[in-house]
C-alpha positions as CSV (number, residue, x, y, z in Angstrom):
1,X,-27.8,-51.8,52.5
2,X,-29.3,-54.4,54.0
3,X,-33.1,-53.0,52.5
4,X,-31.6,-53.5,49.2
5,X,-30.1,-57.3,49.6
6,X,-34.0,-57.9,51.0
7,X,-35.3,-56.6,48.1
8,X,-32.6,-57.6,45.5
9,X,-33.5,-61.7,47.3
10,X,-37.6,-60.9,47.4
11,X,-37.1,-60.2,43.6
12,X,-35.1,-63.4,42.8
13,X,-37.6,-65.3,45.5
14,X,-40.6,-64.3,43.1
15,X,-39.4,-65.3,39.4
16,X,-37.6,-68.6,40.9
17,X,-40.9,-69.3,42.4
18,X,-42.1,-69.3,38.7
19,X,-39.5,-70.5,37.1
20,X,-39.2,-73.5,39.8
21,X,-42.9,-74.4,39.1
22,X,-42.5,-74.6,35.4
23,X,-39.6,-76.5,35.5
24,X,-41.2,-78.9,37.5
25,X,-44.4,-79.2,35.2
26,X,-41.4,-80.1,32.9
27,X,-40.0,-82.5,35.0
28,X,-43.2,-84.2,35.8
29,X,-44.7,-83.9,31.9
30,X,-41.1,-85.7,30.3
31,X,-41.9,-89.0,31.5
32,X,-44.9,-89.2,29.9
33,X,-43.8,-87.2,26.6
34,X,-41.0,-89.4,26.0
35,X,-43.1,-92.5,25.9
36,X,-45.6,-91.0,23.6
37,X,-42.7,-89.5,21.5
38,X,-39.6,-91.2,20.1
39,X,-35.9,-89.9,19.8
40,X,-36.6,-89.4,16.1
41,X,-39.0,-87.4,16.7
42,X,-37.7,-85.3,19.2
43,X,-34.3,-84.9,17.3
44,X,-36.3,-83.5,14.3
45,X,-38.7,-80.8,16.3
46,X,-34.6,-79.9,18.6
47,X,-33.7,-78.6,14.6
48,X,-36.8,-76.8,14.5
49,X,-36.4,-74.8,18.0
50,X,-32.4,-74.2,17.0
51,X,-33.9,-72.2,13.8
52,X,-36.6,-70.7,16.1
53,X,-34.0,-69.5,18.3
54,X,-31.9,-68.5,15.7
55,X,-33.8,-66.1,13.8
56,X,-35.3,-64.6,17.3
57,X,-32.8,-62.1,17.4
58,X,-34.6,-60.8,14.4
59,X,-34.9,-57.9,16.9
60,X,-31.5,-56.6,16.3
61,X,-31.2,-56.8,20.6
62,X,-33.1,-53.1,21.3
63,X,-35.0,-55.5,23.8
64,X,-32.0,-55.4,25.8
65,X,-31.4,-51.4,26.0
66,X,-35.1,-51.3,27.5
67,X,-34.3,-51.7,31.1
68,X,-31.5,-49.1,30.7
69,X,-33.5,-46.7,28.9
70,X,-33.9,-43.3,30.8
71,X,-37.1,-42.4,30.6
72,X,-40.4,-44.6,30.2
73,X,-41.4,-42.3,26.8
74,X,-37.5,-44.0,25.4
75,X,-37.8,-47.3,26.7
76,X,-41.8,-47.8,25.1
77,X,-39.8,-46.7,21.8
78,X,-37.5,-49.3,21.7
79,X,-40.4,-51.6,22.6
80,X,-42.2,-51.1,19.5
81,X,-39.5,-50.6,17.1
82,X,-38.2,-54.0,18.2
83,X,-41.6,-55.4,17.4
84,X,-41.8,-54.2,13.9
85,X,-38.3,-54.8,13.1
86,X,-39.1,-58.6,14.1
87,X,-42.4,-58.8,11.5
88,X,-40.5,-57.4,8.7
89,X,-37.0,-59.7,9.2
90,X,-39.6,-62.7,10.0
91,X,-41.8,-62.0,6.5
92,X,-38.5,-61.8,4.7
93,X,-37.7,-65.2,6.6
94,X,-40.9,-66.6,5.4
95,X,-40.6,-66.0,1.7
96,X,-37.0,-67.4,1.9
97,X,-37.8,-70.4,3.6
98,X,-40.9,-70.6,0.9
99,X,-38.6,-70.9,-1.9
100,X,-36.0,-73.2,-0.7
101,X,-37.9,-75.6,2.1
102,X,-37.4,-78.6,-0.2
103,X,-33.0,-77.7,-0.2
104,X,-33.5,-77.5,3.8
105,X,-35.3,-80.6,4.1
106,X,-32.3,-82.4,1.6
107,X,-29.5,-81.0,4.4
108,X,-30.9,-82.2,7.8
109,X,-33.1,-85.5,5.7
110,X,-35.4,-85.3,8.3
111,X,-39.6,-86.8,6.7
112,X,-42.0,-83.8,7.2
113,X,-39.6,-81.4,8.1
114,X,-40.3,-79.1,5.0
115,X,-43.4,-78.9,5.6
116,X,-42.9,-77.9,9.7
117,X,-40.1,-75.7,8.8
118,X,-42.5,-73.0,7.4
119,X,-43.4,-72.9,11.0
120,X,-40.5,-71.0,12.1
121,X,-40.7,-67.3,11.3
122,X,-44.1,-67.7,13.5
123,X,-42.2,-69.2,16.1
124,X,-39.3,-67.2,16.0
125,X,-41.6,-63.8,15.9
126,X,-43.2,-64.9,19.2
127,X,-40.3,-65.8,21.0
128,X,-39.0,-62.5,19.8
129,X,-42.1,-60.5,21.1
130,X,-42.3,-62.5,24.3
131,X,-38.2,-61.6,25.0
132,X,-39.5,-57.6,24.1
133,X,-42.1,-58.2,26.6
134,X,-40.3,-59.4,29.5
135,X,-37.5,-56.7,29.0
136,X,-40.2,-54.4,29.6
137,X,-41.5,-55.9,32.4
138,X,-37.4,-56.4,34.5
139,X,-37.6,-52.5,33.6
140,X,-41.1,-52.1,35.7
141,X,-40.2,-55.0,38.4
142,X,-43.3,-56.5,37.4
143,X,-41.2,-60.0,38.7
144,X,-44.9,-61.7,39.2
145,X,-46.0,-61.1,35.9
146,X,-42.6,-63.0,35.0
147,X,-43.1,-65.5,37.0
148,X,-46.7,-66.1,35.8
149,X,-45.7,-66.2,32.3
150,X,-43.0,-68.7,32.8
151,X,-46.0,-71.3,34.4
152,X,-48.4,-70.6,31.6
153,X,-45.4,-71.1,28.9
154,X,-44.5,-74.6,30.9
155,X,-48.4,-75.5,31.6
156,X,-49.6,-74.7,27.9
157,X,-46.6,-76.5,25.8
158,X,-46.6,-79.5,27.6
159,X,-50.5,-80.0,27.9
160,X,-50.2,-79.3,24.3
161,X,-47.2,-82.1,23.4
162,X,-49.1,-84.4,25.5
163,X,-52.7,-84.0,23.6
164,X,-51.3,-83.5,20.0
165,X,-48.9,-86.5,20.8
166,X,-52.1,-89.0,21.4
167,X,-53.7,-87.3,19.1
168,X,-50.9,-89.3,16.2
169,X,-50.1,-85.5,15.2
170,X,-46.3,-86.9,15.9
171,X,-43.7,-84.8,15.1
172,X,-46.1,-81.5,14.1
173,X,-47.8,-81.9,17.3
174,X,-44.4,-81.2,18.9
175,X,-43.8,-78.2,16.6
176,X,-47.4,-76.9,17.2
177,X,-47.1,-77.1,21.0
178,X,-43.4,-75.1,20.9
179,X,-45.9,-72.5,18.7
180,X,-48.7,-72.5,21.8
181,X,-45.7,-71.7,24.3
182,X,-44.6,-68.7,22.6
183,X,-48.1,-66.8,21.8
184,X,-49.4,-67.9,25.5
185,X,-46.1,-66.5,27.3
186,X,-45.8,-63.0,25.1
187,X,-50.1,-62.5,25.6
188,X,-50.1,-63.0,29.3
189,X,-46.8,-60.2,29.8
190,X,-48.2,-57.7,26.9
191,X,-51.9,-57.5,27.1
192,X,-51.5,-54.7,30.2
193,X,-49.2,-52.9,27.7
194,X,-51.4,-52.4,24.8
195,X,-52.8,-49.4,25.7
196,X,-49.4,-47.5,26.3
197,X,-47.7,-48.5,23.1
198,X,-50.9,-47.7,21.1
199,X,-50.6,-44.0,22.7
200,X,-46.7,-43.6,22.6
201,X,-47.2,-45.1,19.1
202,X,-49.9,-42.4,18.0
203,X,-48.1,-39.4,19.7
204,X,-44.0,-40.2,18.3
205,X,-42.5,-39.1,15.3
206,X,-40.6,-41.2,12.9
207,X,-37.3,-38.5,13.8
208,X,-37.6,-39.5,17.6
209,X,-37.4,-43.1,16.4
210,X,-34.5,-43.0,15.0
211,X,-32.8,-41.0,17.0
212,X,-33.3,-43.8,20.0
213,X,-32.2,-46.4,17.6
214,X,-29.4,-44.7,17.0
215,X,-28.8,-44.2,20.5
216,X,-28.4,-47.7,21.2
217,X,-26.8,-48.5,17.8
218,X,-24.6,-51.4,19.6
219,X,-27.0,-53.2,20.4
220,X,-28.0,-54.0,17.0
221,X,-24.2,-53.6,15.2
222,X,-22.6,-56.1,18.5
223,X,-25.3,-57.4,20.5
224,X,-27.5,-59.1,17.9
225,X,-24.4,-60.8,15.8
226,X,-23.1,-61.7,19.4
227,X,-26.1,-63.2,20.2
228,X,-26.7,-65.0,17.3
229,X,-22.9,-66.5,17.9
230,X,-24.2,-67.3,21.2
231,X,-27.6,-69.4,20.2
232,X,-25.5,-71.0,17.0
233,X,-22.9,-72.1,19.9
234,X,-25.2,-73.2,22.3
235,X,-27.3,-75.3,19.5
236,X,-24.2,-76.1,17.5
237,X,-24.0,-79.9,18.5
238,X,-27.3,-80.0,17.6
239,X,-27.0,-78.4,14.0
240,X,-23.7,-81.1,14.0
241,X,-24.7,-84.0,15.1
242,X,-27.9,-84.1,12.6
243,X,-25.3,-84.0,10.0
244,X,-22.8,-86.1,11.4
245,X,-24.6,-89.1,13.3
246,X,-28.4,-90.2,12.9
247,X,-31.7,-88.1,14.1
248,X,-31.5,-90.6,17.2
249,X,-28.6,-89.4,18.3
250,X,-30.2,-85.4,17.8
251,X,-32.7,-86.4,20.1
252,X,-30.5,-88.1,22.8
253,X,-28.8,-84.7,22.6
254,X,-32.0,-83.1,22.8
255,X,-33.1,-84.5,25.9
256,X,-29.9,-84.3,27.8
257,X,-29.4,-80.7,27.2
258,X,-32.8,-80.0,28.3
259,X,-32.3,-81.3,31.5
260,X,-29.1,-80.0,31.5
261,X,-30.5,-76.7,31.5
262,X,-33.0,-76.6,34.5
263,X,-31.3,-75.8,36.7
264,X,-29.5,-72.9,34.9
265,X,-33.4,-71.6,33.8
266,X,-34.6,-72.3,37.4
267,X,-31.8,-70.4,39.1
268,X,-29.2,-68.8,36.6
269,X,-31.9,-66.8,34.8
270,X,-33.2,-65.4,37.7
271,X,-30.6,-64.6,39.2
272,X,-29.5,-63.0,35.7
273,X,-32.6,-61.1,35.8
274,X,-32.3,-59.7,39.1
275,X,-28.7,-58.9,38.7
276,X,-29.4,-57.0,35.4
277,X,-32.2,-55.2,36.5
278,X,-30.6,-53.9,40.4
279,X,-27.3,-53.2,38.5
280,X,-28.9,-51.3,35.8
281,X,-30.1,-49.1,38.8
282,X,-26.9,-48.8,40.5
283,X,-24.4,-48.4,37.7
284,X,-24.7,-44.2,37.6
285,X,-25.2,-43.9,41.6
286,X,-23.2,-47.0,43.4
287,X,-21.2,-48.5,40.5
288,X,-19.0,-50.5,43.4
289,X,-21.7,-52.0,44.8
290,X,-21.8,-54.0,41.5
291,X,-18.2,-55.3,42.1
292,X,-19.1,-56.5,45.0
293,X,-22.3,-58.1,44.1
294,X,-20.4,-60.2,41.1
295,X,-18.6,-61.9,43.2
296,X,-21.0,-62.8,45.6
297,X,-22.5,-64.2,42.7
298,X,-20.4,-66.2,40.9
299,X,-19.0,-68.2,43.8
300,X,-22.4,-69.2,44.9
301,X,-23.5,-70.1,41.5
302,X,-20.1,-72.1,41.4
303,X,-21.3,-74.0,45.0
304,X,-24.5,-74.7,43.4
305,X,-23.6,-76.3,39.9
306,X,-21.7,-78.9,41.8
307,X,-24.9,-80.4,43.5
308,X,-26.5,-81.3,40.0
309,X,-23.4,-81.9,37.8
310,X,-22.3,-84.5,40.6
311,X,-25.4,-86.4,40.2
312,X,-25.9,-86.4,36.9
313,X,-21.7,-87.7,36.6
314,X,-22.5,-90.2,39.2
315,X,-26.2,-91.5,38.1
316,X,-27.1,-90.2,34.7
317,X,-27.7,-93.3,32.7
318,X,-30.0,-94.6,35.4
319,X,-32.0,-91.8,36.2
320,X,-32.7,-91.2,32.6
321,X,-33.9,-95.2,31.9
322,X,-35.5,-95.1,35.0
323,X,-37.3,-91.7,34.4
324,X,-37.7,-91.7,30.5
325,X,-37.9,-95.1,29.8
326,X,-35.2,-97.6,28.4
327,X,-35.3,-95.8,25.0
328,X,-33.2,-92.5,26.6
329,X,-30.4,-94.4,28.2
330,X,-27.5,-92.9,26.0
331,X,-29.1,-89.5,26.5
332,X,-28.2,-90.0,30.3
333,X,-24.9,-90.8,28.8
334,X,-24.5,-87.4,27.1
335,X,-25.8,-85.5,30.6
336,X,-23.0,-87.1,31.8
337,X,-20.5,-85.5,30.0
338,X,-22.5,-81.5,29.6
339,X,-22.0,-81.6,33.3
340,X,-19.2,-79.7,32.2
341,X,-21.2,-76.9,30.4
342,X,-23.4,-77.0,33.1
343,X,-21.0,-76.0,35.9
344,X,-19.8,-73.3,33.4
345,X,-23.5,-71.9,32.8
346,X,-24.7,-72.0,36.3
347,X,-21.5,-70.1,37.7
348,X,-21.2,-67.5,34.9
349,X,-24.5,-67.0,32.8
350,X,-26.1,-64.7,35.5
351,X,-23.6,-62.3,35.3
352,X,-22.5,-61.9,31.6
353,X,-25.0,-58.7,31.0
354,X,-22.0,-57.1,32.7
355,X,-21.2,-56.2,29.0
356,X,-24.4,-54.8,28.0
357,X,-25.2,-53.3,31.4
358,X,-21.6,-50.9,30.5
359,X,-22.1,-50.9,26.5
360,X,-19.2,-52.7,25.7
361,X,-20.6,-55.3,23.9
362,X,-18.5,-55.4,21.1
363,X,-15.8,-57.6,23.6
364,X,-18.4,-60.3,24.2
365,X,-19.0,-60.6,20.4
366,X,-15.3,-60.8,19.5
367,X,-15.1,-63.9,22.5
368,X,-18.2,-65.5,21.3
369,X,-16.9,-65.2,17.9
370,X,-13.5,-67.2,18.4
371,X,-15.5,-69.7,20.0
372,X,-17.6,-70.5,17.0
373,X,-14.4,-70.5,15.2
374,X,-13.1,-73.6,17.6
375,X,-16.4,-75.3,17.1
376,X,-16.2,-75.1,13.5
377,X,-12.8,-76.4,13.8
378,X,-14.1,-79.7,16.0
379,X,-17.0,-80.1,13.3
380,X,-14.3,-80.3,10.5
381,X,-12.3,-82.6,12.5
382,X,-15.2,-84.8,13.7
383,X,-16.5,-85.2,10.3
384,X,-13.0,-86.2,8.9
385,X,-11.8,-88.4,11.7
386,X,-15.6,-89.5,11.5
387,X,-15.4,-89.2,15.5
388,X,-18.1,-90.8,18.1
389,X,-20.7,-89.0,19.7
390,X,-19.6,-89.4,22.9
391,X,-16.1,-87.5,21.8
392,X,-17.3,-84.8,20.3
393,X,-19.6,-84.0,23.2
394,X,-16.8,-84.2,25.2
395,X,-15.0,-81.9,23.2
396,X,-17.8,-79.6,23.1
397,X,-18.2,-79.2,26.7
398,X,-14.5,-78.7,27.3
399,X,-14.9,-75.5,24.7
400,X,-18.0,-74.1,26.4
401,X,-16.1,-74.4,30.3
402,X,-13.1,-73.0,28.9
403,X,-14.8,-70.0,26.6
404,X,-17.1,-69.0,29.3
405,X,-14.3,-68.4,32.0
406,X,-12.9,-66.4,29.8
407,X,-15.9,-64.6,29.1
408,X,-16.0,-63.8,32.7
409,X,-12.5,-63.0,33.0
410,X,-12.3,-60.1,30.4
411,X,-16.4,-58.3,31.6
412,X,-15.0,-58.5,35.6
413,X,-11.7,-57.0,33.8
414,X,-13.6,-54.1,31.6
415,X,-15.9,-53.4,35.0
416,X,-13.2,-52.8,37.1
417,X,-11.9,-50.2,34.8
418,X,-15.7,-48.9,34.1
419,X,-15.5,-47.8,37.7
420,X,-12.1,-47.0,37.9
421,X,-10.5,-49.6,40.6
């Protein structure tokens, strides 16, 4: 037992490592990318990442039955039919956005952005490969190759923001370097791979194909919608607040949320990746050694959260002049107040795979779904009661805290019963 908390920490200790550093090539890169950049411009490139993320799920989630997969031969399946499902749903995206990029450009009334928004099937298709990629590599415990990918992702985008940016490529050099971040990060976890899928690819038959897609049909029917749900809900002030308040105010949001969200990338994902990939291993052979691991987790994650969401309630404003420069103080303002979603994040994002991990993913999209129903209730109430920023962030995180304990609540509930306690 104790062998296997070793291993399960030695994992975590190696992609934190990774993550750590490329959060802190973040860290150390902002200062200097918010003084070359303004809020306008980072408000209008945050609407072009929500769309990016959006349309990454373009997938349909089989990335996420590859670590669960039984065999190699079934895993490298789902591998490449996740890659070609993303080119085709990406072209179609392209042609689409073709065709009505001067209507987009009208809604958000953001200068340029028509021309950056054909941008986004390219991004969305590499974030989608590099997502493939890394679900292959939890499955293999190839956790360095993780964590290497991670520093080259942080290293290349910001060199890139920083040199496009003095450059006067403005708002397309932003959009350019988010492009750089996604080929760099899915090349340096593939290129090891090519070999095998080129084989498996040769050697499979369109019948065994489908027969693994069907296999892992909810995925794609719950786990795709549901994570779509989750991106639009996580971005949804975003999407919001360009329509209800100026780009300024996106790109205070911006900026908060980013920082906001280091510490859940430098410790919540890793810990979600190691939970995922040890429980995916014990859920057949030692399904109450999961239990037991859960809560372990969440009440450290809990303990954690506090440390950052203190400071940033305490000191936000200040830390964000005195970091960012005098232009960014009501984006400390906003940090301030998605303290909240952070505490809610940190303590429950590592272990909300519990409903893919036992194929019940159809619960986590009927949660999620309800709460993008009460955020489209706050948006029509904001936009009537024409409600202040600083409210409807409020409000936002409130939903998020609330949502997410309940998320918890019913996959602890369904994993109890999966094992039978």
């Amino acid at each position: 037992m104790n062998f296997k908390k070793n291993k399960i920490f030695s994992s975590f200790l190696i992609i934190f490592t990774g993550t750590a550093f490329a959060q802190l090539l973040n860290i150390l890169f902002s200062p200097i990318i918010t003084r070359i950049y303004t809020p306008e411009e980072f408000g209008i490139v945050a609407i072009f990442t929500v769309f990016i993320g959006l349309f990454s799920i373009a997938t349909l989630k089989y990335e996420m039955a590859i670590p669960i997969a039984k065999s190699d031969n079934q895993a490298l399946i789902l591998f490449i039919s996740s890659v070609l499902i993303s080119i085709f749903f990406n072209l179609l995206l392209l042609l689409n956005i073709f065709l009505f990029r001067t209507q987009i450009n009208n809604i958000f009334g953001f200068e340029n952005f028509e021309y950056i928004v054909l941008l986004i099937p390219l991004g969305a298709l590499l974030i989608s490969l590099f997502n493939i990629s890394r679900e292959w590599a939890i499955r293999k415990n190839l956790y360095k190759e993780i964590s290497k990918a991670s520093v080259i992702q942080s290293a290349s985008g910001n060199i890139a923001k920083v040199i496009f940016g003095l450059l006067g490529f403005s708002v397309m050099g932003l959009a350019v370097a988010r492009i750089v971040t996604g080929s760099l990060g899915f090349l340096s976890l593939a290129k090891g791979e090519f070999s095998r899928l080129k084989n498996i690819l040769r050697d499979t038959k369109l019948k065994d194909i489908f027969n693994v897609l069907y296999r892992f049909k909810d995925f794609a029917f719950y786990m795709a919608p549901n994570s779509l749900i989750v991106v639009f809900a996580t971005q949804f002030p975003l999407l919001t607040i360009s329509v209800l308040f100026e780009p300024e105010t996106v790109g205070y949001y911006s900026l908060a949320h980013t920082i906001i969200m280091l510490p859940i990338a430098i410790i919540g994902d890793s810990i979600a990746d190691v939970f995922y990939s040890e429980s995916a291993k014990s859920i057949k052979n030692k399904p109450l050694s999961i239990i037991a691991l859960c809560k372990r987790v969440v009440l450290k994650m809990a303990l954690i959260s506090f440390i950052p969401a203190i400071i940033l309630i305490l000191l936000g404003p200040r830390l964000f002049v005195f970091i960012f420069g005098n232009d960014w103080y009501y984006a400390g303002v906003f940090s301030q107040l998605l303290s909240i979603v952070l505490i809610a994040k940190m303590t429950f994002h590592p272990v909300n795979k519990i409903f893919e991990l036992i194929e019940k993913q159809k619960y986590k999209f009927y949660i999620n779904l309800i709460q993008i129903l009460l955020l489209c209730v706050l948006f029509v109430i904001s936009y009537s009661l024409n409600i202040e920023p600083v409210h409807y962030i409020f409000i936002y995180s409130c939903i998020i805290f609330f949502m997410n304990g309940i998320l918890f609540t019913w996959s602890y509930v369904l994993l109890k019963r999966y094992v039978k306690i």
